[in-house]
C-alpha positions in Angstrom: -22.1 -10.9 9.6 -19.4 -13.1 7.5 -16.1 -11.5 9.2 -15.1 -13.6 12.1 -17.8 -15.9 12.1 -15.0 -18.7 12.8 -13.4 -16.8 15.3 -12.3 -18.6 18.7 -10.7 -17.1 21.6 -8.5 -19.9 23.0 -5.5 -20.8 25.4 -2.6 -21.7 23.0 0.8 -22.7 23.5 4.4 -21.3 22.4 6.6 -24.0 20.3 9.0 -21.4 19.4 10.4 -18.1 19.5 13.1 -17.2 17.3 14.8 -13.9 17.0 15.4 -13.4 13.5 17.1 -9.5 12.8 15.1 -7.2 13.9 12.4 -9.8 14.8 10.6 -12.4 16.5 9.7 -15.3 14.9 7.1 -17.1 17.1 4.8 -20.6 16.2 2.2 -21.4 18.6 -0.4 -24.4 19.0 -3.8 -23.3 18.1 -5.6 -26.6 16.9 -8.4 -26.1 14.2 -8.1 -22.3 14.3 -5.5 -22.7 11.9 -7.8 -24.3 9.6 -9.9 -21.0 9.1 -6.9 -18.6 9.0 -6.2 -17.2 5.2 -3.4 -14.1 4.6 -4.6 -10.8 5.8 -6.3 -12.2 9.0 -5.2 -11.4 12.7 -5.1 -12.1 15.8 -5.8 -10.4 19.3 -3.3 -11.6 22.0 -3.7 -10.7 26.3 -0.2 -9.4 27.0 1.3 -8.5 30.2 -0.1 -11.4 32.3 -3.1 -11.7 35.0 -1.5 -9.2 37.1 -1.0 -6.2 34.3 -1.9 -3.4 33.8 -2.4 -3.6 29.9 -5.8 -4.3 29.7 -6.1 -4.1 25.9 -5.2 -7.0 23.6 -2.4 -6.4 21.0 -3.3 -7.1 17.1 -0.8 -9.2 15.2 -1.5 -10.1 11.2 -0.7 -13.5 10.9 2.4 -14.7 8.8 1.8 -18.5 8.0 -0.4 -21.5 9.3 -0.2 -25.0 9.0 -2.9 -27.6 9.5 -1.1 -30.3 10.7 2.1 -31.9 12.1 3.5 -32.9 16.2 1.6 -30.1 17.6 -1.7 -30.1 15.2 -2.8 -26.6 13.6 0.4 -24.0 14.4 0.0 -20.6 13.7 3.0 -18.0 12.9 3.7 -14.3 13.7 6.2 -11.7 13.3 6.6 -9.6 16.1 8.7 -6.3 16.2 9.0 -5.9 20.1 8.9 -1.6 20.0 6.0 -1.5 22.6 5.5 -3.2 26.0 2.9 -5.3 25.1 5.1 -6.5 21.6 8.4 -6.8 24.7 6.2 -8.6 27.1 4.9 -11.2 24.1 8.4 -12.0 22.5 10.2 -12.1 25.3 8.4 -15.2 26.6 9.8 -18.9 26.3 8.8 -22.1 25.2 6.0 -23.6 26.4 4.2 -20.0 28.0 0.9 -20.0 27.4 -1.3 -16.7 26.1 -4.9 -15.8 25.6 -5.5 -15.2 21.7 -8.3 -14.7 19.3 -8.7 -15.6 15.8 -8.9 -15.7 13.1 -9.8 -11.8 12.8 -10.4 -9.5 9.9 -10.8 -9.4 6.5 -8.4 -11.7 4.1 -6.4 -11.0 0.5 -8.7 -12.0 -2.1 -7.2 -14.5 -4.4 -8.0 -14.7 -7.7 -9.8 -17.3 -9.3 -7.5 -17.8 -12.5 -4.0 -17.1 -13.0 -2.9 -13.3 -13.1 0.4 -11.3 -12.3 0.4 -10.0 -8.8 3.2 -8.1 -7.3 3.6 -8.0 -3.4 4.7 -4.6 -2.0 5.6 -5.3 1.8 7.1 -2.4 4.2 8.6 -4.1 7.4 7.7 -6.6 9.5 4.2 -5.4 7.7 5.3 -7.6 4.7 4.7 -10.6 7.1 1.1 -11.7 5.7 2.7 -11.6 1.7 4.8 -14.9 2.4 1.4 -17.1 2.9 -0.2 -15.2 0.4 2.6 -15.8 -2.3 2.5 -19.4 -1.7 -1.2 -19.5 -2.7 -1.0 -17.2 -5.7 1.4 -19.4 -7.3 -0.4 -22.5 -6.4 -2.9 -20.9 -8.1 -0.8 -20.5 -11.1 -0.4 -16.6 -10.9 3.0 -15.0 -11.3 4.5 -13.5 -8.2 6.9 -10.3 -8.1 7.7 -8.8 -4.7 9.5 -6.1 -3.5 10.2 -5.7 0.4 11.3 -1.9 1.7 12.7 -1.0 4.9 14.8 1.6 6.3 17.7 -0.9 6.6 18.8 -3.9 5.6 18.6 -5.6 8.7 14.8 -4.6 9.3 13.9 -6.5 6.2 11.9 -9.9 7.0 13.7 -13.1 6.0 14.6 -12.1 2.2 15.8 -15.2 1.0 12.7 -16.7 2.7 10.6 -14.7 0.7 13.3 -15.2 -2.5 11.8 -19.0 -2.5 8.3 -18.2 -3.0 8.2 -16.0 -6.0 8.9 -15.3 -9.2 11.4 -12.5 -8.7 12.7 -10.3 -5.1 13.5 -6.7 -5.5 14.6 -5.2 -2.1 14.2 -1.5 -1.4 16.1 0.1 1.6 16.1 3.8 2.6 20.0 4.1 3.7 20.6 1.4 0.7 23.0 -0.6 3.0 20.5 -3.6 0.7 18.7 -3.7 -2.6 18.0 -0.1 -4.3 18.5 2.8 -2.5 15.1 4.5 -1.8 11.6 3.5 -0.8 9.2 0.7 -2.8 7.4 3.1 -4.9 10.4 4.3 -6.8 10.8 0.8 -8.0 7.4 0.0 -8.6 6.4 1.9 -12.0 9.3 -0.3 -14.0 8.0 -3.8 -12.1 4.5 -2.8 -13.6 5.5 -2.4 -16.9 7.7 -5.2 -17.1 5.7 -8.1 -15.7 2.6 -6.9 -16.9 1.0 -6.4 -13.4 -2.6 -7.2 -13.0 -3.0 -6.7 -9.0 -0.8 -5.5 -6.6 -1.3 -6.4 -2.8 0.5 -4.5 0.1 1.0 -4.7 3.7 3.1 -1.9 5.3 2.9 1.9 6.9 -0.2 4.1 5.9 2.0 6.4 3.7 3.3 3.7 1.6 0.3 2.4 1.3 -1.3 5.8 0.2 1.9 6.3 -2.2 0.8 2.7 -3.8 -2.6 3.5 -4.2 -1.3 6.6 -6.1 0.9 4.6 -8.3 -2.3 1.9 -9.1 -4.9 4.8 -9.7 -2.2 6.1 -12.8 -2.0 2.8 -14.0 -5.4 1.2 -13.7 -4.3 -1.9 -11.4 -6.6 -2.8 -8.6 -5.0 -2.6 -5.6 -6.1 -4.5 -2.5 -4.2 -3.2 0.9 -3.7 -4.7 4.5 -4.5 -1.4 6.9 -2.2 -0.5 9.5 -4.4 1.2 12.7 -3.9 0.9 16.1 -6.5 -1.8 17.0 -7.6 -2.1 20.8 -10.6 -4.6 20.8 -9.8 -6.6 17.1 -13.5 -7.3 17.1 -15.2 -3.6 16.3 -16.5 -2.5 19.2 -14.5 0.6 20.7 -14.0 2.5 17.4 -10.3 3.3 17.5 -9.4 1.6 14.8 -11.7 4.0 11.8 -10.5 5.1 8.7 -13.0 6.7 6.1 -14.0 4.6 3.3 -15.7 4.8 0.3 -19.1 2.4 0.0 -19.8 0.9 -3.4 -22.6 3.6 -3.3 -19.8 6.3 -3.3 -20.7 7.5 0.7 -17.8 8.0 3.0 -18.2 6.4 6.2 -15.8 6.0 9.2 -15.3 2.3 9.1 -13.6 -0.3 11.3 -10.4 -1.4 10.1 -10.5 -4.8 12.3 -14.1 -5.6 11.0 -13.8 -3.9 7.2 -9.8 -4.5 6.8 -7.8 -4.9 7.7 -8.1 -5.8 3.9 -9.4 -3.0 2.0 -9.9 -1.9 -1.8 -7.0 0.9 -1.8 -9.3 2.6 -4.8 -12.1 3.3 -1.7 -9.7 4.5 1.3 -9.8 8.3 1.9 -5.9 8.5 2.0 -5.4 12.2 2.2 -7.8 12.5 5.2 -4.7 13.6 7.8 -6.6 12.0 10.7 -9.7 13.9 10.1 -13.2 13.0 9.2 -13.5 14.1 5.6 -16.3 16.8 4.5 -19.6 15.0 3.7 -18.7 12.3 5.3 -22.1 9.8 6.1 -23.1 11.0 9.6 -20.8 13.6 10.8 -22.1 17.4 11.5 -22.0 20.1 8.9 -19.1 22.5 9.7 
C-alpha cells in the first residue's frame, strides 16, 4: 500500500502556539517528517496526557511545513479548541511535548502544467489550501480562493491567504465580512470569470456536497478534503467510512483516513444521509 508508507509516529516538540481569532496556531519540531508532508495530509495526535482518559488520537489536516530552519523540519496546524481533546492540545505551552503520527492520508493532486484552480475553504477546514496555493502558483497555475464562515472572526488569517493568490473572495453567513451568504452562491460567477479548470475544497460535508453540485453542472473536476470523525488515522476501526464510487462504478464503504481524506468529489455518494446506499458492494439486500 502507497498511503502512509512514510508515516512515523514520533515525540515532537511545541515552538509555538498562537491564538489567532477563533484559532490556534501551533508549529511543532518534527524533523524529516516534514519532508514527506504535502497539502491534504494529517496527523494523529495522543491528547489528554498519560493519565487520560481519551484513549483515541485526534486528526488534524496539516496547514504548512517547512524543511528547514533553528528547529529542523516544523510542521503547522490549525486548531479550533470545541472538543476536549482540541482544549487539552491548544491549551499547552511552549516546549510540551505530544505523541503524533504522520504524515497520514491522501494529498491534493497538483497538476503537472499550469491550470486555473480555485480554492473553496469553510473554516478552520480551509487550513490545508494556504500550502496548497503556494505550490499551485509555483507551478505556474492561477489561484482564486474564496474562504466562508459563519463570521468574520471564524475566517482563518484572510490577509494571510490574500498573499498567496491571485484574488480572495470572503463569504460570511451574518455578512459582518466579505458577501453575505455561504461559498456556493459566489462560486458560479468565479467559474465563469477566471475560466476555472479545478476547484479544490476543504470544509463541512454539506459544503462540500453543494460544491460537488456546482462542478457536476459545469464539468470541472473537483478534488475534496473529507471531513469524518477519525479515531485510529490509520484504517483500522472503520469509523471514519463514507461510500464511494470505484473507477469500476461499485459503491463501497471506504476509509476516509486511508482513501481521503482526499477524494474525487465526482465519486462520493453525497446524498447518502449516513446510510449505506442501495447496492452498495457488500452490504445485505433489504
Amino acid at each position: 500500500m502507497k498511503i502512509n508508507r512514510r508515516a512515523q509516529q514520533r515525540t515532537v516538540e511545541i515552538v509555538s502556539n498562537k491564538k489567532v481569532g477563533a484559532y490556534h496556531h501551533m508549529i511543532f519540531a518534527v524533523g524529516d517528517m516534514a519532508l514527506h508532508a504535502l497539502p491534504g495530509n494529517f496527523v494523529a495526535i495522543s491528547v489528554g496526557g498519560p493519565g487520560s482518559a481519551m484513549v483515541l488520537r485526534r486528526a488534524f489536516a496539516i496547514y504548512r511545513t517547512h524543511d528547514r530552519g533553528n528547529y529542523g523540519g516544523t510542521l503547522e496546524l490549525v486548531v479550533a479548541p470545541h472538543g476536549q481533546g482540541s482544549k487539552w492540545l491548544s491549551a499547552l505551552p511552549m516546549h510540551a511535548t505530544v505523541d503524533m503520527v504522520g504524515p497520514l492520508g491522501t494529498n491534493f493532486g497538483i497538476p503537472t502544467e499550469p491550470v486555473n484552480a480555485l480554492l473553496v475553504g469553510g473554516g478552520y477546514g480551509s487550513a490545508p489550501l494556504f500550502g496548497l496555493a503556494e505550490l499551485l502558483k509555483d507551478g505556474g497555475s492561477r489561484v482564486d480562493m474564496v474562504l466562508g464562515a459563519s463570521s468574520a472572526g471564524k475566517i482563518y488569517a484572510p490577509l494571510e491567504g490574500k498573499r498567496a493568490v491571485n484574488s480572495m473572495t470572503i463569504t460570511t453567513d451574518d455578512g459582518s465580512a466579505g458577501t453575505k451568504g455561504q461559498v456556493v452562491s459566489v462560486l458560479p460567477g468565479l467559474i465563469e470569470r477566471h475560466n476555472v479548470d479545478i476547484i479544490y475544497s476543504c470544509g463541512p460535508m454539506a459544503m462540500l456536497a453543494a460544491i460537488q453540485g456546482i462542478a457536476t453542472q459545469t464539468g470541472i473536476m473537483h478534488q475534496c478534503a473529507v471531513e469524518e470523525s477519525m479515531a485510529c488515522g490509520i484504517g483500522v476501526c472503520m469509523t471514519c467510512v463514507v461510500p464511494l464510487r470505484d473507477e469500476a462504478g461499485v459503491i463501497k464503504m471506504s476509509r476516509s483516513c486511508i482513501d481521503g481524506p482526499v477524494m474525487d468529489g465526482a465519486n462520493v455518494i453525497w446524498n447518502s444521509g449516513g446510510k449505506i446506499p442501495a447496492g452498495t458492494y457488500g452490504a445485505p439486500n433489504v
